[in-house]
PDB file of N, CA, C, O and CB in Angstrom:
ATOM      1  N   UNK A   1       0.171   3.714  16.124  1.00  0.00           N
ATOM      2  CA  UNK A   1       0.052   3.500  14.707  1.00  0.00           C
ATOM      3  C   UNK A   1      -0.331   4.809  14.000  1.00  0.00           C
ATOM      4  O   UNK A   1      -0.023   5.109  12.847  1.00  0.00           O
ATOM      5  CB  UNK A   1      -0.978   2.403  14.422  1.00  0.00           C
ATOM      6  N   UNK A   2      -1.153   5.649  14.989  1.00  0.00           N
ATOM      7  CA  UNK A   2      -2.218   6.919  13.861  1.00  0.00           C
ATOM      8  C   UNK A   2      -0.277   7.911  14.095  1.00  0.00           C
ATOM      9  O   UNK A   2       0.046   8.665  13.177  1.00  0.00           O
ATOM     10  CB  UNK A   2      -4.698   8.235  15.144  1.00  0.00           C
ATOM     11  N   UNK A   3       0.595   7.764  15.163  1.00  0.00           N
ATOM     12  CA  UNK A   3       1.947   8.582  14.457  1.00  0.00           C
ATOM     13  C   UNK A   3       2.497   8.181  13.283  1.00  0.00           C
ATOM     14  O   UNK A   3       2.846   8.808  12.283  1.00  0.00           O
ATOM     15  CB  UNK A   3       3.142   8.566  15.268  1.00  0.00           C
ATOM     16  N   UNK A   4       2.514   7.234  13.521  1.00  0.00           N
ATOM     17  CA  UNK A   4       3.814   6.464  11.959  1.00  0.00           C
ATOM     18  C   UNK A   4       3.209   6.740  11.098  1.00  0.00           C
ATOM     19  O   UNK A   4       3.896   6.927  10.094  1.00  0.00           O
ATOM     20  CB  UNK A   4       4.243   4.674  11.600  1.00  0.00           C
ATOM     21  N   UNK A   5       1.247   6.993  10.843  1.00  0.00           N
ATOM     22  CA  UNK A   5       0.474   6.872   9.779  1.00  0.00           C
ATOM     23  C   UNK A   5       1.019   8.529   9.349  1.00  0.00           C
ATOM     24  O   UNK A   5       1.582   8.807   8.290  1.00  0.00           O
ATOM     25  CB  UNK A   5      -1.318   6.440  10.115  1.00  0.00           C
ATOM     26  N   UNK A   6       0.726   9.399  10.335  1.00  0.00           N
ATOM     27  CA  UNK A   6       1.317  10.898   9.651  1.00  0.00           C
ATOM     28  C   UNK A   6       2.748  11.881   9.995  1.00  0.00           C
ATOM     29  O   UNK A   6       3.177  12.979   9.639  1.00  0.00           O
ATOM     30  CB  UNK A   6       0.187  11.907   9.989  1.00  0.00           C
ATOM     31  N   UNK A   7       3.180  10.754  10.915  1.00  0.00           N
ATOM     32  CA  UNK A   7       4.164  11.704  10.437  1.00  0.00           C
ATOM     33  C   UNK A   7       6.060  10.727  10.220  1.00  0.00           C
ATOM     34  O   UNK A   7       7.220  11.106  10.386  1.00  0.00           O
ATOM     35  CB  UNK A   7       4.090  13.176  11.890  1.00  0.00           C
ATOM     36  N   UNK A   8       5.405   9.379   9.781  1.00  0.00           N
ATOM     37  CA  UNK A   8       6.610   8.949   9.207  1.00  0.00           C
ATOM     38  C   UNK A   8       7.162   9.193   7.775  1.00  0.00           C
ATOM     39  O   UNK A   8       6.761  10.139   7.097  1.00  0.00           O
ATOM     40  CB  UNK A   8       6.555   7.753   9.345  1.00  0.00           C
ATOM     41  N   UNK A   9       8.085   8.320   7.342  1.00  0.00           N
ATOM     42  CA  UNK A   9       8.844   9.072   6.235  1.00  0.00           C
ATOM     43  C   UNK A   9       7.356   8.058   5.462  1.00  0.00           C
ATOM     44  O   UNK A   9       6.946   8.933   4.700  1.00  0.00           O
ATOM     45  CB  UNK A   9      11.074   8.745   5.821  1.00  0.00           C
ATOM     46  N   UNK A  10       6.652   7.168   5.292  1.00  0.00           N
ATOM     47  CA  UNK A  10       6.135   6.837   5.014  1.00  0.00           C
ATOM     48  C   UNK A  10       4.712   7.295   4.934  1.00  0.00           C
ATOM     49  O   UNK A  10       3.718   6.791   4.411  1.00  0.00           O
ATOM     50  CB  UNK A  10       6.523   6.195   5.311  1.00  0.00           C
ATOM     51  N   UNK A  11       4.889   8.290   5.542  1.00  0.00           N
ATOM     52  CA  UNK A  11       3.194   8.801   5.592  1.00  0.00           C
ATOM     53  C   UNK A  11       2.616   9.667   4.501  1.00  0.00           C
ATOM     54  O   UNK A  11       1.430   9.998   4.503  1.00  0.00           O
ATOM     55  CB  UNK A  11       2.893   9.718   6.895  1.00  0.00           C
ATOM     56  N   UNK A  12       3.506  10.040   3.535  1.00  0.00           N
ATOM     57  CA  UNK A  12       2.695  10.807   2.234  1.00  0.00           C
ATOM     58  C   UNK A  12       2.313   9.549   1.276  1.00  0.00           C
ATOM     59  O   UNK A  12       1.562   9.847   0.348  1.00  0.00           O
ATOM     60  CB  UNK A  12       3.823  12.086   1.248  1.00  0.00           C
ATOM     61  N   UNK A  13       2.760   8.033   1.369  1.00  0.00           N
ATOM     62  CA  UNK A  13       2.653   6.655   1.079  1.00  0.00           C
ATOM     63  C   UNK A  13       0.876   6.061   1.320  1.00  0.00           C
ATOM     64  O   UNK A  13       0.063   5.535   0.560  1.00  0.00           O
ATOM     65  CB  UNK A  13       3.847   5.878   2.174  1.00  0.00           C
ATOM     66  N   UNK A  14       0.840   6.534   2.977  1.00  0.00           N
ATOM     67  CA  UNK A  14      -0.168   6.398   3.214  1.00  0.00           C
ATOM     68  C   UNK A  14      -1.075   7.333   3.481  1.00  0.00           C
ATOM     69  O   UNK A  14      -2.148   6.931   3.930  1.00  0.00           O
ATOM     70  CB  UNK A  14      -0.101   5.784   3.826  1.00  0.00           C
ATOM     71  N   UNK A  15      -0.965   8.179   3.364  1.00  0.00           N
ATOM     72  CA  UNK A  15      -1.852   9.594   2.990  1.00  0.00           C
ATOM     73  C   UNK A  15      -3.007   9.084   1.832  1.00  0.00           C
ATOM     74  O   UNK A  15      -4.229   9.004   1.954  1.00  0.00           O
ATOM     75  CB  UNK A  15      -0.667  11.021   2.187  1.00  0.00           C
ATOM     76  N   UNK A  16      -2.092   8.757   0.610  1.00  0.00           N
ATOM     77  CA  UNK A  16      -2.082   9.086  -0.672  1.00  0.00           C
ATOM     78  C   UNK A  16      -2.966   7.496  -0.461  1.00  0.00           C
ATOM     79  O   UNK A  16      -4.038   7.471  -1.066  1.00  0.00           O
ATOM     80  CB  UNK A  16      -0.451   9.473  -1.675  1.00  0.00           C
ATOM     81  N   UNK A  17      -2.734   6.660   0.050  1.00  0.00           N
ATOM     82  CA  UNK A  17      -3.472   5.480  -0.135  1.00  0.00           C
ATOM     83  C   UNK A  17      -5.178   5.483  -0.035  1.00  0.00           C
ATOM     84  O   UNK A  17      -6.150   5.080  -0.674  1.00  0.00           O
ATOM     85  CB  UNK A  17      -2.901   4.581   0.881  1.00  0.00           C
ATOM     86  N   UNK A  18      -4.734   6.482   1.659  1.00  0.00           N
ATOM     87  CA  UNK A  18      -6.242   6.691   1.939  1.00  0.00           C
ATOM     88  C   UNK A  18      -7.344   7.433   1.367  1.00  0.00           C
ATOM     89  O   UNK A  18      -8.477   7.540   1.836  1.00  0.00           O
ATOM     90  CB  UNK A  18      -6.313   7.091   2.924  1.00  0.00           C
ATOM     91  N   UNK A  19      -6.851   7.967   0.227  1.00  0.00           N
ATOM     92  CA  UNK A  19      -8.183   8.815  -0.774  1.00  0.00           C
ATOM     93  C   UNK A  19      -8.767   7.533  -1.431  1.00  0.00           C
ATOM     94  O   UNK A  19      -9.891   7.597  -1.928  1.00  0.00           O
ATOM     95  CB  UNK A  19      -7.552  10.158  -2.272  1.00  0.00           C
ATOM     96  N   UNK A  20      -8.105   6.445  -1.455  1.00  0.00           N
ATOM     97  CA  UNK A  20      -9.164   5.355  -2.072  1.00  0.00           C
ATOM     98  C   UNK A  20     -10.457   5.071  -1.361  1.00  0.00           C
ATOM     99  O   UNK A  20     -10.496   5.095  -0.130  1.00  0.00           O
ATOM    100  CB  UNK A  20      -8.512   3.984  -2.161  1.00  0.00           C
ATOM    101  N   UNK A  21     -11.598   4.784  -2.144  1.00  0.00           N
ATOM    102  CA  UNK A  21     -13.089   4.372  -1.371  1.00  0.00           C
ATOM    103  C   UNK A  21     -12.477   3.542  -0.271  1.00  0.00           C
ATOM    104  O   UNK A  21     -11.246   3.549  -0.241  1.00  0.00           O
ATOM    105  CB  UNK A  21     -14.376   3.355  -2.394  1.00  0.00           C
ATOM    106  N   UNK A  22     -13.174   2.754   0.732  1.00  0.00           N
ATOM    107  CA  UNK A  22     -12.976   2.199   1.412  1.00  0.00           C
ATOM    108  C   UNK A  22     -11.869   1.795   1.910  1.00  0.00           C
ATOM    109  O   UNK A  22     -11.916   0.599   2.197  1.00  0.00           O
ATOM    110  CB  UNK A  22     -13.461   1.720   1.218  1.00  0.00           C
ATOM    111  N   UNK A  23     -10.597   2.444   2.199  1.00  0.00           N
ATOM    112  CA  UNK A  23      -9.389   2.050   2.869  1.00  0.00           C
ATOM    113  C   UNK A  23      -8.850   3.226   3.713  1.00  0.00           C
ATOM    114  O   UNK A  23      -8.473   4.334   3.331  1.00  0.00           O
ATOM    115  CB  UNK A  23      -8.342   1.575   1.841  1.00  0.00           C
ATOM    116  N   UNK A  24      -8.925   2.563   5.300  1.00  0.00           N
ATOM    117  CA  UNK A  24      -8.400   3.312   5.572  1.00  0.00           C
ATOM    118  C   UNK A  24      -7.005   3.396   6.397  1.00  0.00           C
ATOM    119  O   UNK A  24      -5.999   2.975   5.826  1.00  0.00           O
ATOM    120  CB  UNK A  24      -9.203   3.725   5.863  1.00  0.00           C
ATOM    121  N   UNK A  25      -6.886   3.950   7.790  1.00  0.00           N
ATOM    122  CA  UNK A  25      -5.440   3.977   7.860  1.00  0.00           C
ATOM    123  C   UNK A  25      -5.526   2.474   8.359  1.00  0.00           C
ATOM    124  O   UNK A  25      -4.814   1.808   7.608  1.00  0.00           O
ATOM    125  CB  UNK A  25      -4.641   5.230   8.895  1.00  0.00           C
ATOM    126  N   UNK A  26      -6.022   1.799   9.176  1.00  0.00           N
ATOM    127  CA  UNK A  26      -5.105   0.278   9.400  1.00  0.00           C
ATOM    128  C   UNK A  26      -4.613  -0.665   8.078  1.00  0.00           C
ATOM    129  O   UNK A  26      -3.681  -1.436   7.850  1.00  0.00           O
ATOM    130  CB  UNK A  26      -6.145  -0.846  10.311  1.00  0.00           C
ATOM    131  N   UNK A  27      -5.916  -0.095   7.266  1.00  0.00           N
ATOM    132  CA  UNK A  27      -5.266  -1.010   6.031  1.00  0.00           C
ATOM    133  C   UNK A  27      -4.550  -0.665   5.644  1.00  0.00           C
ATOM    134  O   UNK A  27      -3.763  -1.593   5.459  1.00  0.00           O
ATOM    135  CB  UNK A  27      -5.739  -1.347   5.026  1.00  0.00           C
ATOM    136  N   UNK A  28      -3.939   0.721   5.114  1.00  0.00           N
ATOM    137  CA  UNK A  28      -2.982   1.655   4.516  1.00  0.00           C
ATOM    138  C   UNK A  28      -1.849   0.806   5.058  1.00  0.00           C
ATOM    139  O   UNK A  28      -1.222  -0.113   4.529  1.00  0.00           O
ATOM    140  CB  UNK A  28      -3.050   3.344   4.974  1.00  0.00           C
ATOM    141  N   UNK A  29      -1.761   1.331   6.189  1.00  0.00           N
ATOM    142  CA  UNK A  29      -0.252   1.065   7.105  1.00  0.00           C
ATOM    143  C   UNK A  29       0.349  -0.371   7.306  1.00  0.00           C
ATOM    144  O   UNK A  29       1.500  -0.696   7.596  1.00  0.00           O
ATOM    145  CB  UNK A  29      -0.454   1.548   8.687  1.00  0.00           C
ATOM    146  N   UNK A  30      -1.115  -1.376   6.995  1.00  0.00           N
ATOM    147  CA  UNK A  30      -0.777  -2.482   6.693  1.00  0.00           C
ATOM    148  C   UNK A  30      -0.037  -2.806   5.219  1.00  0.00           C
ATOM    149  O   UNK A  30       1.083  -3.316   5.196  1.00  0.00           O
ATOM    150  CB  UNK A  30      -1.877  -3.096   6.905  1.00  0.00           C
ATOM    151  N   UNK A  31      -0.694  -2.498   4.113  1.00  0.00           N
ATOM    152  CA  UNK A  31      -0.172  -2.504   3.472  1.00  0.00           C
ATOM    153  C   UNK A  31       1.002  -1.704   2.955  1.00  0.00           C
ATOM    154  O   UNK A  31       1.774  -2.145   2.104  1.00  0.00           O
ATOM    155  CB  UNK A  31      -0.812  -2.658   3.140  1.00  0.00           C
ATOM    156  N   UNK A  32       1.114  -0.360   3.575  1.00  0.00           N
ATOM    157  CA  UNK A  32       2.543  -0.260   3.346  1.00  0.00           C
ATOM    158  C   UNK A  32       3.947  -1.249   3.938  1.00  0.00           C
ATOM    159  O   UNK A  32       5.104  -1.363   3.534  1.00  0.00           O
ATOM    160  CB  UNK A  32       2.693   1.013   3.802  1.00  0.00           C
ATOM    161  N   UNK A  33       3.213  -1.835   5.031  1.00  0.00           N
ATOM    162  CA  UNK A  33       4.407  -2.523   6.137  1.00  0.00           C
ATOM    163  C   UNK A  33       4.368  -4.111   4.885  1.00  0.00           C
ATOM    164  O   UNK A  33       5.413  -4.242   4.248  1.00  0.00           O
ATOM    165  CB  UNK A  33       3.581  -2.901   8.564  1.00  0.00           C
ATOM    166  N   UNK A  34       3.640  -4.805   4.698  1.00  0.00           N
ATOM    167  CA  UNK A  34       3.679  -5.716   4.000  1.00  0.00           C
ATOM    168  C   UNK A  34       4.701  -5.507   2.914  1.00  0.00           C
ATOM    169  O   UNK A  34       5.774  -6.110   2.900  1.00  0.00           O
ATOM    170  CB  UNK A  34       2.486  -5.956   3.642  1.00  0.00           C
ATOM    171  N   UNK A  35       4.237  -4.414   1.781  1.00  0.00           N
ATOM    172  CA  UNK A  35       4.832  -4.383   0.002  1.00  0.00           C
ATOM    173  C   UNK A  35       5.833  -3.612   0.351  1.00  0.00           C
ATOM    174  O   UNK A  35       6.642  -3.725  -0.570  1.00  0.00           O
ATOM    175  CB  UNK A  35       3.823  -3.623  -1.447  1.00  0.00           C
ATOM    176  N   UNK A  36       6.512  -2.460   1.616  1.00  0.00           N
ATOM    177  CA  UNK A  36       7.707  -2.013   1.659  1.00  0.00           C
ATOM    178  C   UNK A  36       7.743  -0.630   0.698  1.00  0.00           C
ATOM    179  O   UNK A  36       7.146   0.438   0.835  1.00  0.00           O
ATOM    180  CB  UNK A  36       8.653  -3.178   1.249  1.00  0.00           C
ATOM    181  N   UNK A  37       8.682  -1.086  -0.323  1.00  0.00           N
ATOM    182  CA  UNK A  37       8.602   0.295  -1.633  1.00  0.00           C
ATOM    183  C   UNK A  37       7.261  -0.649  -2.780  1.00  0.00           C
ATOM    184  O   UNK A  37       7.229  -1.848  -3.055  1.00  0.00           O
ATOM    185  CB  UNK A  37      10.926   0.618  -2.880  1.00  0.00           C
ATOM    186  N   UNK A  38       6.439   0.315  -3.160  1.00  0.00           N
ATOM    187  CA  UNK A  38       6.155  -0.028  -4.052  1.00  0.00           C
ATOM    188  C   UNK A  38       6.637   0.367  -5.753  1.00  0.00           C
ATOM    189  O   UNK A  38       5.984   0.419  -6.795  1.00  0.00           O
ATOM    190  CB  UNK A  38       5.186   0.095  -3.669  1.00  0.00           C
ATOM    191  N   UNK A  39       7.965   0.582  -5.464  1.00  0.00           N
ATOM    192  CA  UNK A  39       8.503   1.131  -6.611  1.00  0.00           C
ATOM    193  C   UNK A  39       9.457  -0.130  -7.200  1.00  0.00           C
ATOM    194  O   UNK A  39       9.857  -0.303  -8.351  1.00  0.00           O
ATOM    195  CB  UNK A  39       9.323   2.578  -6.245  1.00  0.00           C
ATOM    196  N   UNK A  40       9.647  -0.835  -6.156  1.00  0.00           N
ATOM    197  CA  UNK A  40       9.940  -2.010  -7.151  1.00  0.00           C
ATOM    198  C   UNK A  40       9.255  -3.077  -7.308  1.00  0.00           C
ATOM    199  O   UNK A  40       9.481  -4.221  -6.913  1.00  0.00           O
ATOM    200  CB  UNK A  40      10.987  -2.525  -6.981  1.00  0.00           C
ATOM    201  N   UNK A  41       7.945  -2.425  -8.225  1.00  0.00           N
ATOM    202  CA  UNK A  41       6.991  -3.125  -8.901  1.00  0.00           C
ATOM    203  C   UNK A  41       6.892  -2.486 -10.609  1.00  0.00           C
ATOM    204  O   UNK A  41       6.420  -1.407 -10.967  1.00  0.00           O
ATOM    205  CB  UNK A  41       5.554  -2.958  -7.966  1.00  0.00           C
ATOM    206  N   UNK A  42       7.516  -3.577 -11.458  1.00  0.00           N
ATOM    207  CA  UNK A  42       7.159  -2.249 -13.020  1.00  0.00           C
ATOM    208  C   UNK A  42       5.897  -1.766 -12.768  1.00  0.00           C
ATOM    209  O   UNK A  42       5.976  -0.571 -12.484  1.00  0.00           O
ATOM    210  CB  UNK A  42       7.005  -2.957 -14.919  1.00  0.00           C
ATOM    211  N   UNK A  43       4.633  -2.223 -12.745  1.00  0.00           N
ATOM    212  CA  UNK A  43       3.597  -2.100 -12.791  1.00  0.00           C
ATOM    213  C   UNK A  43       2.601  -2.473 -11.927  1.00  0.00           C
ATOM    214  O   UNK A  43       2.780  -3.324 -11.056  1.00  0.00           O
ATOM    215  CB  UNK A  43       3.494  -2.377 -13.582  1.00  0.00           C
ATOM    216  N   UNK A  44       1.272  -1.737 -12.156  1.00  0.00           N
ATOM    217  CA  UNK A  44       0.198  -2.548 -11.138  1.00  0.00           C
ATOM    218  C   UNK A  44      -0.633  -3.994 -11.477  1.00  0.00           C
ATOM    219  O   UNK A  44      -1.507  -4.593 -10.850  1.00  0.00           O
ATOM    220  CB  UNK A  44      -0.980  -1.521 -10.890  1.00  0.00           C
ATOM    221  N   UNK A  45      -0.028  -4.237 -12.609  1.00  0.00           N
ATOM    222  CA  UNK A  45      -0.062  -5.571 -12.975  1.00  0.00           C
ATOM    223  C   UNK A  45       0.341  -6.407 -11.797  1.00  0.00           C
ATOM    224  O   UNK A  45      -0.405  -7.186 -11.202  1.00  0.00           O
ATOM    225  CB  UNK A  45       0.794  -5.814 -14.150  1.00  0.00           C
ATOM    226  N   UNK A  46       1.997  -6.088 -11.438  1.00  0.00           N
ATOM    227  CA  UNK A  46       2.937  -6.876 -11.101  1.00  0.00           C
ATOM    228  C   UNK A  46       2.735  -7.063  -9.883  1.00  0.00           C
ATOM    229  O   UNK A  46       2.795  -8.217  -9.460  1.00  0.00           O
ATOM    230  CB  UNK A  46       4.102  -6.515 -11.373  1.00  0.00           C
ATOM    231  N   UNK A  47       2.413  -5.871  -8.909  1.00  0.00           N
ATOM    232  CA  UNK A  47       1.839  -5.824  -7.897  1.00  0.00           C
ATOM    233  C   UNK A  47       0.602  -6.925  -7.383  1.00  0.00           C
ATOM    234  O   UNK A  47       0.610  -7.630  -6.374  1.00  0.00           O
ATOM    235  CB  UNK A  47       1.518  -4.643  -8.002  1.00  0.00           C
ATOM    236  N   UNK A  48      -0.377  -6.819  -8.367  1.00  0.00           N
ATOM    237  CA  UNK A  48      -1.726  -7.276  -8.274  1.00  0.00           C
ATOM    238  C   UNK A  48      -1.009  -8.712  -8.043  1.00  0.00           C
ATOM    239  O   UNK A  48      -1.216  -9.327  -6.997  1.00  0.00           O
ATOM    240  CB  UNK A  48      -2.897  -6.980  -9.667  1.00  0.00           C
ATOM    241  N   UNK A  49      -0.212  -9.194  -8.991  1.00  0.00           N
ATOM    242  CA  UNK A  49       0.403 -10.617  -9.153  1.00  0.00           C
ATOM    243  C   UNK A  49       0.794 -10.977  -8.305  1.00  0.00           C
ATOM    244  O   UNK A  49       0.556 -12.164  -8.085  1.00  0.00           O
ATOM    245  CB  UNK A  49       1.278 -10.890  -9.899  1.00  0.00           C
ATOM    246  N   UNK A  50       1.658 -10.195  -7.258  1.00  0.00           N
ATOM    247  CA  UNK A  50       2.137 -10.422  -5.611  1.00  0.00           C
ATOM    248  C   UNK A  50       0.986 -10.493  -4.745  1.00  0.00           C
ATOM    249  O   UNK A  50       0.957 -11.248  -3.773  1.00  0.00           O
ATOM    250  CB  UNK A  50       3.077  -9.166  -4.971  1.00  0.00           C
ATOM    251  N   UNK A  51       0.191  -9.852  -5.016  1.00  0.00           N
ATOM    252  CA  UNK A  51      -0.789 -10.026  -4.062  1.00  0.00           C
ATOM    253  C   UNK A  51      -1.838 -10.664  -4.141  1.00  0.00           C
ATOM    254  O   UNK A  51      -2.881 -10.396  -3.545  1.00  0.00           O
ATOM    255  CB  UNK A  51      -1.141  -9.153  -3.735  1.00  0.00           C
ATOM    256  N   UNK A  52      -1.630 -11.646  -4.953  1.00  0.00           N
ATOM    257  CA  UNK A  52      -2.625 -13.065  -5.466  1.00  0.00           C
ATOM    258  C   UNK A  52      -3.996 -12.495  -6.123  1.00  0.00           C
ATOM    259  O   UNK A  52      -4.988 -13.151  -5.807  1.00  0.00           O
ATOM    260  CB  UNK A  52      -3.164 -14.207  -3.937  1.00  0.00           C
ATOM    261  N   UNK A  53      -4.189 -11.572  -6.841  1.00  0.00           N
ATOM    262  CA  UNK A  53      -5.219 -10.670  -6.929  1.00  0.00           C
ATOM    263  C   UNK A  53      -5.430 -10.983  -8.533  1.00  0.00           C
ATOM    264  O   UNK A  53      -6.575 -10.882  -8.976  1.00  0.00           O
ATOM    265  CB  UNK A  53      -4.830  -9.037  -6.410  1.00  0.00           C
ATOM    266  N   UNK A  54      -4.364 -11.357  -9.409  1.00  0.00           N
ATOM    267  CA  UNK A  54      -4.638 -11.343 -10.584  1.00  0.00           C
ATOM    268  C   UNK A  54      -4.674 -13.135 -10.632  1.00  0.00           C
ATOM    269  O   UNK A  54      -4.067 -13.796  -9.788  1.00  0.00           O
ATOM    270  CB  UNK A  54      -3.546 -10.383 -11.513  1.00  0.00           C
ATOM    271  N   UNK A  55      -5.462 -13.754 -11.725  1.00  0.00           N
ATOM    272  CA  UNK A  55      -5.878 -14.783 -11.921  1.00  0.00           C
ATOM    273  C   UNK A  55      -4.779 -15.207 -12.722  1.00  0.00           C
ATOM    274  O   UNK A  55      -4.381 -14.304 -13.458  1.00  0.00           O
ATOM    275  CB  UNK A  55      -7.140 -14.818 -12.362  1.00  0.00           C
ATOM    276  N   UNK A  56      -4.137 -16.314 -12.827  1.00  0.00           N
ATOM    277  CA  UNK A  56      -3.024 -17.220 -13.804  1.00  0.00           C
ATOM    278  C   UNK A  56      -2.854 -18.373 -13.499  1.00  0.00           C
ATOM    279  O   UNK A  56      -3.140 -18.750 -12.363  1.00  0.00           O
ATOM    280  CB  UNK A  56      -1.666 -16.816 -13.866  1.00  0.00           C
ATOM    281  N   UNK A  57      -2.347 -19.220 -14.435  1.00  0.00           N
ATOM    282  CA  UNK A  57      -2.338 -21.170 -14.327  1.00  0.00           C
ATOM    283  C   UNK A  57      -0.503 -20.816 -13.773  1.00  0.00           C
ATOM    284  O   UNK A  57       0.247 -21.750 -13.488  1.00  0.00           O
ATOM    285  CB  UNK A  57      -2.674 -22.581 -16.652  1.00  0.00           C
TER     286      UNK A  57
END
């Protein structure tokens, strides 16, 4: 997992994840493998919304 984390095509993905407080590479790599591109999300709204994170009826 710590290869794919640096030196896949995905790893400046999860590089860039891991400067957040508390996340590190298993979660990263998890969540890159889960959401895929996160570019087809307009926003981090939309995202949050996939990932049951934002509140709605």
């Amino acid at each position: 997992m710590h290869t794919q984390a640096t030196e896949s095509s995905h790893a400046p993905v999860i590089q860039a994840l891991q400067t957040l407080r508390g996340v590190a590479e298993v979660t990263t790599v998890t969540l890159v493998a889960e959401v895929g591109k996160f570019s087809r999300f307009r926003s981090p709204k939309q995202l949050m919304a996939y990932a049951g994170l934002v509140p709605r009826e």
